[in-house]
C-alpha positions as CSV (number, residue, x, y, z in Angstrom):
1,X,-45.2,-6.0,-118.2
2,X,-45.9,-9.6,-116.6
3,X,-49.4,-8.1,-115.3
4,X,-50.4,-6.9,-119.0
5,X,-49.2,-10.3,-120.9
6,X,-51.3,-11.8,-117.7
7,X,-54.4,-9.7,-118.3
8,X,-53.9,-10.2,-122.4
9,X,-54.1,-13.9,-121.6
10,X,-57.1,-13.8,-119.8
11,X,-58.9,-11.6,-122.4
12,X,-58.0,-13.9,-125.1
13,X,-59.0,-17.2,-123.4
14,X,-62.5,-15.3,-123.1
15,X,-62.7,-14.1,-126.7
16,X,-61.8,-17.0,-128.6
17,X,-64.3,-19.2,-129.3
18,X,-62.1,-22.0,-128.9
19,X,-61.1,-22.6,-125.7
20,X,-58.6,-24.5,-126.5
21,X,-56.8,-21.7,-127.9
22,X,-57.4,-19.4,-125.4
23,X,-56.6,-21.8,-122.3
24,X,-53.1,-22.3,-124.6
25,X,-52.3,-18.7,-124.1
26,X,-52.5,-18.7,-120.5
27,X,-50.7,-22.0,-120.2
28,X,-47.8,-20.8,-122.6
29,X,-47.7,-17.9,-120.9
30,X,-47.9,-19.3,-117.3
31,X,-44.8,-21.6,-118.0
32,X,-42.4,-19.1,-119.3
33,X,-43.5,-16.8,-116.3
34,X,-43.0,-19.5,-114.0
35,X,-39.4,-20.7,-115.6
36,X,-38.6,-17.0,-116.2
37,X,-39.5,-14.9,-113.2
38,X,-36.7,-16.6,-110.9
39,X,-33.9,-16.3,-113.5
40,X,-34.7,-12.4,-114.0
41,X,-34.7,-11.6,-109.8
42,X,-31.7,-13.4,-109.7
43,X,-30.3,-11.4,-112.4
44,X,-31.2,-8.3,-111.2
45,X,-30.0,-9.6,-107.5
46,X,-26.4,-10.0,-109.1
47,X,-26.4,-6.7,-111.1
48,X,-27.4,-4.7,-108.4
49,X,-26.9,-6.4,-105.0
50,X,-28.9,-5.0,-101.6
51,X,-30.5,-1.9,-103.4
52,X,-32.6,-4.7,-105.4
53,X,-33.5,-6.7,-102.7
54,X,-34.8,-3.5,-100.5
55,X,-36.8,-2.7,-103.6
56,X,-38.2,-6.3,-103.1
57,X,-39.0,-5.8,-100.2
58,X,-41.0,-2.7,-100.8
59,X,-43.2,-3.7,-104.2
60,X,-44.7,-7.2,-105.4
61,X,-44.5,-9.3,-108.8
62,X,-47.7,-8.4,-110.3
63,X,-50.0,-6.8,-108.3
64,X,-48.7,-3.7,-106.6
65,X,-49.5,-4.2,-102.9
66,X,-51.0,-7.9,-103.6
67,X,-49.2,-10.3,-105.4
């Protein structure tokens, strides 16, 4: 879900003429994924314990295998 509103981001800031608006998306975006990301892990951390944090260990954020 994160990668998609990522990529979206990116495709608007390059089809809106104005940058302004498109480099707004990203930045929006950005800060709630930044503020947001930790909460959620350590929500899911809480919920359900080791089995989350093996899964952790064995995927990535974004990017499977990268990021």
């Amino acid at each position: 879900m994160y990668t998609a509103f990522w990529l979206w981001g990116a495709a608007q800031a390059l089809i809106l003429s104005n940058w302004v608006a498109g480099l707004g998306g990203i930045i929006a975006f950005g800060t709630t994924y930044i503020l947001r990301i930790r909460n959620e892990e350590r929500m899911m951390i809480e919920q359900f314990g080791e089995e989350y944090k093996a899964y952790m260990q064995r995927t990535k954020r974004l990017v499977p295998y990268l990021f």
